[in-house]
C-alpha positions as CSV (number, residue, x, y, z in Angstrom):
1,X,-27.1,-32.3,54.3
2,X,-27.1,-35.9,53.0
3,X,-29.9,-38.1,53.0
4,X,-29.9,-41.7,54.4
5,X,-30.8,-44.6,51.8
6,X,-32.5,-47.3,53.8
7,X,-32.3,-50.7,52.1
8,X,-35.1,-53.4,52.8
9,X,-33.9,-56.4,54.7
10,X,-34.0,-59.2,52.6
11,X,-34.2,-57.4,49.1
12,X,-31.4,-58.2,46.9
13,X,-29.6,-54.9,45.2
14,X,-30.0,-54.8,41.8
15,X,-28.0,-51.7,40.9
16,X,-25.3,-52.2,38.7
17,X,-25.9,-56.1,38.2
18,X,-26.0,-57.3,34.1
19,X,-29.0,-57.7,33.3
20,X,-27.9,-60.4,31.2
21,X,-26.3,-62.7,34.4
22,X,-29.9,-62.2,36.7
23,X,-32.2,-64.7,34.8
24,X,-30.0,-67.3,34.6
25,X,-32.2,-70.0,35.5
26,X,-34.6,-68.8,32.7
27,X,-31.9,-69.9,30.0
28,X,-32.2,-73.1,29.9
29,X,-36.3,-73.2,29.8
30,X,-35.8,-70.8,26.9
31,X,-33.3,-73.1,24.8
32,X,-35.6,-76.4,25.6
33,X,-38.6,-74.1,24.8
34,X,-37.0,-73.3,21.0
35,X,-35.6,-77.3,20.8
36,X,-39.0,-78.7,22.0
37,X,-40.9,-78.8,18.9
38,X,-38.6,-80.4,16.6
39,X,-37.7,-82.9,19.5
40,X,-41.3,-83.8,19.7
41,X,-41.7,-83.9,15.4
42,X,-38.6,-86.4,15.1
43,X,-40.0,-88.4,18.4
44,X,-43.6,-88.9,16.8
45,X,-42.8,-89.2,13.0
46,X,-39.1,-91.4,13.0
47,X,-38.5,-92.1,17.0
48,X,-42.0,-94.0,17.3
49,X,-42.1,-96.0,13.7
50,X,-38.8,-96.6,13.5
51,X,-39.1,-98.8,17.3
52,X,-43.0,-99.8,16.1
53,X,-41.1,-101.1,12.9
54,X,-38.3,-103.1,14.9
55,X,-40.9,-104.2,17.2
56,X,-43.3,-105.9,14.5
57,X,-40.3,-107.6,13.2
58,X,-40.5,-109.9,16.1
59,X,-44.2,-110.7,16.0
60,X,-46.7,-112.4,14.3
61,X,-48.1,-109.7,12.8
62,X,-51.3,-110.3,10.6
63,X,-54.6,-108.5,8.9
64,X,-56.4,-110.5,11.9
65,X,-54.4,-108.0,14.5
66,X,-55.4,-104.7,12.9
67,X,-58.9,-106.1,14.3
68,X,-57.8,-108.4,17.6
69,X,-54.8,-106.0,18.2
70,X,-52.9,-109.4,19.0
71,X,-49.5,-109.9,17.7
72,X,-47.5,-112.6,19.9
73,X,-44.2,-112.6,19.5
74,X,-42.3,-115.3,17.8
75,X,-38.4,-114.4,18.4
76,X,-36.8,-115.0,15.4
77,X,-39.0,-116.8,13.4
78,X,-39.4,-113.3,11.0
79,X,-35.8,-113.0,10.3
80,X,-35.0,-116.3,9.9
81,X,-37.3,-116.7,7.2
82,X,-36.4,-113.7,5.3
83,X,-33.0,-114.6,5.4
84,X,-33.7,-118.2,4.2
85,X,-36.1,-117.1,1.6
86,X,-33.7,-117.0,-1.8
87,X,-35.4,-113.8,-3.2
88,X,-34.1,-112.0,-0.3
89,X,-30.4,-112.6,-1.6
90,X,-31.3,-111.7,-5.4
91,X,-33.1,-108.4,-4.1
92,X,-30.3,-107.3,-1.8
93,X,-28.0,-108.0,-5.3
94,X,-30.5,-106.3,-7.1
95,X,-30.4,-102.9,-4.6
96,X,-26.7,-102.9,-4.6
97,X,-26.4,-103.2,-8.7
98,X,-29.1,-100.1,-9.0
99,X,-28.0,-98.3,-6.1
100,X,-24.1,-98.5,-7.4
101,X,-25.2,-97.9,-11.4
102,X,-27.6,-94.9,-10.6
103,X,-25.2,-93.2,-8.3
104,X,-22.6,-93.6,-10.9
105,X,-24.3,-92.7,-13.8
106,X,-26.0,-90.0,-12.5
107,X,-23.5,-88.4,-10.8
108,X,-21.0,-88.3,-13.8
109,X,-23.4,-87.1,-16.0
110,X,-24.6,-84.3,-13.8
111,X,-21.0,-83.0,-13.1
112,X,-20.1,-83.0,-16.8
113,X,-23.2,-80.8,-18.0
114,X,-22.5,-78.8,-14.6
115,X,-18.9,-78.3,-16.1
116,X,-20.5,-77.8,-19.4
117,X,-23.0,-74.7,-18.3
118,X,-19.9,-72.9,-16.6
119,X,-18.7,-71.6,-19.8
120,X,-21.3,-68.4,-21.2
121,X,-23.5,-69.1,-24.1
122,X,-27.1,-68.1,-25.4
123,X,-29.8,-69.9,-23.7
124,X,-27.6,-71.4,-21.1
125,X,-30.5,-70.5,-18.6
126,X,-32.8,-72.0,-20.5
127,X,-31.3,-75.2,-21.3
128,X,-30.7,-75.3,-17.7
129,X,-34.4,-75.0,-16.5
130,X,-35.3,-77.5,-19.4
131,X,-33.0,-80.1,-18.1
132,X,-34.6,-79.4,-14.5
133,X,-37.9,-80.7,-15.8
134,X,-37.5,-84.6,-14.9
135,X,-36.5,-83.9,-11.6
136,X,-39.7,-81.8,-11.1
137,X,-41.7,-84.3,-12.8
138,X,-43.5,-87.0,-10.0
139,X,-41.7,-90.4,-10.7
140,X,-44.6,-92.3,-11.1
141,X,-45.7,-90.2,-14.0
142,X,-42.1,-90.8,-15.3
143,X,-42.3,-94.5,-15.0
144,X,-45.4,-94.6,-16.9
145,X,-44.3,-92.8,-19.6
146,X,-40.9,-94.5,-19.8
147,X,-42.9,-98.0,-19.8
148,X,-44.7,-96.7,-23.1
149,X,-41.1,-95.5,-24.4
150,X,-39.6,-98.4,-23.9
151,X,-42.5,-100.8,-24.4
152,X,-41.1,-103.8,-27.3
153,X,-43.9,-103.8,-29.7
154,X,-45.2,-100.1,-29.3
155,X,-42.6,-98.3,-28.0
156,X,-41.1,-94.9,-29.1
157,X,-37.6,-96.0,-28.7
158,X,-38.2,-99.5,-30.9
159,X,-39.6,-97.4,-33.4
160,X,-36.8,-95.1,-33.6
161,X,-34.5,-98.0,-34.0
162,X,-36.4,-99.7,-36.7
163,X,-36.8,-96.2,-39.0
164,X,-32.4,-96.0,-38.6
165,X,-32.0,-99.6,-39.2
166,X,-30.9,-101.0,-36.0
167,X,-32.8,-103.4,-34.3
168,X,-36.1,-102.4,-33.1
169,X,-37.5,-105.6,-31.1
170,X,-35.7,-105.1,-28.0
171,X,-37.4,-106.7,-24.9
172,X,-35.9,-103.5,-22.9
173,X,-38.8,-104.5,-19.4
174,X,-39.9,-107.8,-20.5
175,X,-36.5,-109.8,-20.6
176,X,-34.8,-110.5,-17.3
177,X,-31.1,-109.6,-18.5
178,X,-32.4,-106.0,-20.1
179,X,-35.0,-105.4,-17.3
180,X,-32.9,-104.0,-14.3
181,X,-30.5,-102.0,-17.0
182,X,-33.3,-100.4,-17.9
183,X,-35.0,-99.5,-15.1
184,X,-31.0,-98.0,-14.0
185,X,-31.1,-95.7,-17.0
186,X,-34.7,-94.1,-16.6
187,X,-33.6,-93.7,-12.9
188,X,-30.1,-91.9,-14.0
189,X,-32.1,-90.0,-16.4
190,X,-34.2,-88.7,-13.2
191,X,-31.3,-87.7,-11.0
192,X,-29.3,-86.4,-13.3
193,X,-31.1,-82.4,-12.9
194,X,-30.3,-82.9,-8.9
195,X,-26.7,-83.6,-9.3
196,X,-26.3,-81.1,-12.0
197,X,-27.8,-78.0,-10.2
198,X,-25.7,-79.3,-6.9
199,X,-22.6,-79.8,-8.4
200,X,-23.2,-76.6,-10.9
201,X,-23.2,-74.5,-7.3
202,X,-20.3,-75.5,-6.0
203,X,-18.2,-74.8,-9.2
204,X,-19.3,-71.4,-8.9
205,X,-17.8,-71.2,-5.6
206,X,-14.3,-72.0,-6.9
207,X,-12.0,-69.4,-7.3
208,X,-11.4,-68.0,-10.7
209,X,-7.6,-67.1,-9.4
210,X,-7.0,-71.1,-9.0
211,X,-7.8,-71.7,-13.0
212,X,-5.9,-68.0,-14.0
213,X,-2.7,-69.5,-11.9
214,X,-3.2,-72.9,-13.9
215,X,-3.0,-71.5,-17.5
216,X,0.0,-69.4,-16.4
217,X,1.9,-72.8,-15.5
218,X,0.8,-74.7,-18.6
219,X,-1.7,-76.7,-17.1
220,X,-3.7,-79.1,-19.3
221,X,-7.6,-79.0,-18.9
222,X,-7.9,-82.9,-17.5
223,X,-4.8,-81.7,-14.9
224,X,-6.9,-78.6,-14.1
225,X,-10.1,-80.5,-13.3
226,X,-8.2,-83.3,-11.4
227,X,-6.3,-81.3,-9.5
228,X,-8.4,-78.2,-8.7
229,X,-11.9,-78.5,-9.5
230,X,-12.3,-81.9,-7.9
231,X,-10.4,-81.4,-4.3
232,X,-12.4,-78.0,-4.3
233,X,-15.3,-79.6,-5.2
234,X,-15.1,-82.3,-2.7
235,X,-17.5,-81.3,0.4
236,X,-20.3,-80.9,-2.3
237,X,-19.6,-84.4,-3.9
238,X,-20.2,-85.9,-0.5
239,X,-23.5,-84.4,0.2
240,X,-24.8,-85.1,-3.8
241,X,-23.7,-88.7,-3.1
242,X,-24.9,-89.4,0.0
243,X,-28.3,-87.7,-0.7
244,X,-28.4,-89.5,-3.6
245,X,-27.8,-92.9,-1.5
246,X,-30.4,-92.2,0.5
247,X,-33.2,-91.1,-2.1
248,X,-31.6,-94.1,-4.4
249,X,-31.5,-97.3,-2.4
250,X,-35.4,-97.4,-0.9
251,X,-36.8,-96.3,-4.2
252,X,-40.3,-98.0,-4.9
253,X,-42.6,-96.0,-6.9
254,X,-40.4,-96.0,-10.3
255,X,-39.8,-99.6,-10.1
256,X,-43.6,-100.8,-9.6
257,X,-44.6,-98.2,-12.7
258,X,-42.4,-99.8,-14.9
259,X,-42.1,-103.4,-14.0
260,X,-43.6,-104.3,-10.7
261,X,-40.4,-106.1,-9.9
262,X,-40.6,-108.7,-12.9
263,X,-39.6,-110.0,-14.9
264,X,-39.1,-113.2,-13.1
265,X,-38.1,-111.0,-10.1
266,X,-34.9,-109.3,-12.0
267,X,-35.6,-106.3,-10.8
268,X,-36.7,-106.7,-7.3
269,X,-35.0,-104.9,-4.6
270,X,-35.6,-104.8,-1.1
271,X,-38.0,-101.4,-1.7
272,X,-39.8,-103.7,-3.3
273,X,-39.6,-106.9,-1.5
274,X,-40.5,-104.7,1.4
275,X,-44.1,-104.2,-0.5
276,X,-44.8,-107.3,-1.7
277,X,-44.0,-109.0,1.7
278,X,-46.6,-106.2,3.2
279,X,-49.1,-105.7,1.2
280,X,-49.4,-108.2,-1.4
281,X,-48.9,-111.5,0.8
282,X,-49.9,-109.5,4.1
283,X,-47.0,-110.7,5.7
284,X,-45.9,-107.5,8.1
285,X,-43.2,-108.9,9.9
286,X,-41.6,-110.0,7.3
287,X,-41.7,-106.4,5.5
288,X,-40.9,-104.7,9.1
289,X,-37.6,-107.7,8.4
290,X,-36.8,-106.1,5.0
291,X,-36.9,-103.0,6.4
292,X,-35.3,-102.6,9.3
293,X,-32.6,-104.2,6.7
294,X,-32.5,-101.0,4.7
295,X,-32.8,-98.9,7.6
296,X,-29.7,-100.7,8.7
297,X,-28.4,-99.9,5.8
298,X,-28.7,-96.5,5.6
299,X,-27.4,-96.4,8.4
300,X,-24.1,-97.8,8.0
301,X,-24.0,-95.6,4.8
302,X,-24.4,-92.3,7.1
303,X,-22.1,-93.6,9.8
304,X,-19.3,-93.8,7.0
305,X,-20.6,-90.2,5.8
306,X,-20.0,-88.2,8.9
307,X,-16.8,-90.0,9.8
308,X,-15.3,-89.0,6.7
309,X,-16.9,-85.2,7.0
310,X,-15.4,-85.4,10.8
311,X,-11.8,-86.5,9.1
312,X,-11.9,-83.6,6.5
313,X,-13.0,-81.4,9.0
314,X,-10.2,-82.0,10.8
């Protein structure tokens, strides 16, 4: 004798459904829910000063309106000046030259002791953590001591020059065509430990088979490197580059330790130019001007970036 099941009218049978398919509407909260905070951290901390900044550009913005809170607007008048003003032109010349020299000179340095500390020797870990040690260093503390290195009279370097003979007067921070070459190699100096432990990663992902099947066929060690380690190699390249683009052209701190921007403005960039307009002549919308100018930059940089990723990607 069977028993009757009696379903109530209106309830919804749940037998044999997925659990997976009944909470559907819930997804979507959950996913928000997860995306939420990190939506709200880039909103407050780059959405918000990155307008704010774009914003002031177009205003009259003084000390006077950190107490009034007025800041009329005045179109134009911001950019037009900073693109009159001839110091403008010699920083943006100025970013490009350090930008291009530090990239350079960093980056082929850092890939030839990353090639280098491939092959198996004593202390190779330990000459490795040594050479991390200006990266870890703050770059202000490097500036200053690279000022005392490289001062004329006093300097460790002149001195080292004078005891072998050479010429130990060099004005290496004081003369205006020694300045900005200067300030280049202290910051290739710095980002050489970055590049290196980047670059010294992704040759340990190369296949060993791919160097094994070039010695079988007679391959040179420049035809190996050219035609192996650096198409294999290429993905990580990009990132070190671009990260060091990034890190490279707004750079401040090392400039002010070791010459303010002097002499005679030779080594003024726009990181700098954005300062002095700021905070020395208490001109804000002209640094918001200088600015938005290397935002814009950076920008164009990182457009370039993922096209190209999206092209090897493909």
């Amino acid at each position: 004798m069977t028993t009757p099941t009696v379903t109530a009218r209106g309830a919804a049978p749940t037998a044999g459904v997925p659990a997976a398919t009944r909470p559907r509407h819930r997804r979507p909260l959950a996913q928000w829910g997860f995306v939420a905070p990190a939506v709200l951290f880039m909103l407050l901390f780059f959405g918000y000063p990155l307008v704010r900044n774009v914003v002031m550009s177009f205003q009259h913005y003084t000390p006077k309106t950190f107490f009034t809170g007025e800041a009329p607007l005045n179109g134009v008048d911001n950019w037009s000046a900073v693109f009159r003003d001839a110091l403008f032109g010699k920083a943006l010349w100025h970013t490009l030259v350090f930008t291009a020299g530090s990239l350079l000179g960093q980056f082929c340095a850092g890939l030839a002791l990353a090639v280098f500390f491939t092959r198996r020797f004593p202390l190779n870990g330990v000459l490795r953590s040594l050479i991390l040690l200006p990266w870890l260093v703050p770059m202000v503390v490097s500036g200053i001591v690279w000022r005392r290195i490289l001062d004329q009279d006093t300097g460790v370097l002149n001195s080292f020059l004078d005891a072998i003979g050479l010429d130990g007067h060099t004005p290496w921070l004081t003369s205006p065509h020694m300045a900005l070459l200067s300030v280049i190699l202290v910051n290739i100096w710095i980002g050489i430990p970055f590049n290196m432990v980047i670059l010294y990663g992704g040759l340990q992902e190369v296949p060993r088979e791919l160097y094994e099947a070039a010695a079988l066929d007679g391959a040179s060690g420049w035809r190996t490197f050219r035609s192996i380690t650096l198409p294999t190699l290429r993905p990580v390249i990009t990132v070190v580059l671009v990260l060091g683009f990034m890190s490279t052209v707004k750079i401040l701190d090392l400039i002010l330790a070791l010459t303010d921007g002097g002499p005679a403005d030779a080594t003024q960039t726009l990181g700098t130019l954005t300062y002095q307009n700021s905070f020395v002549r208490l001109d804000f919308g002209a640094g918001a001007v200088v600015g938005n100018v290397l935002i814009l930059i950076s920008a164009v940089f990182a457009v370039f970036y993922l096209r190209a990723n999206r092209t090897e990607g493909k």
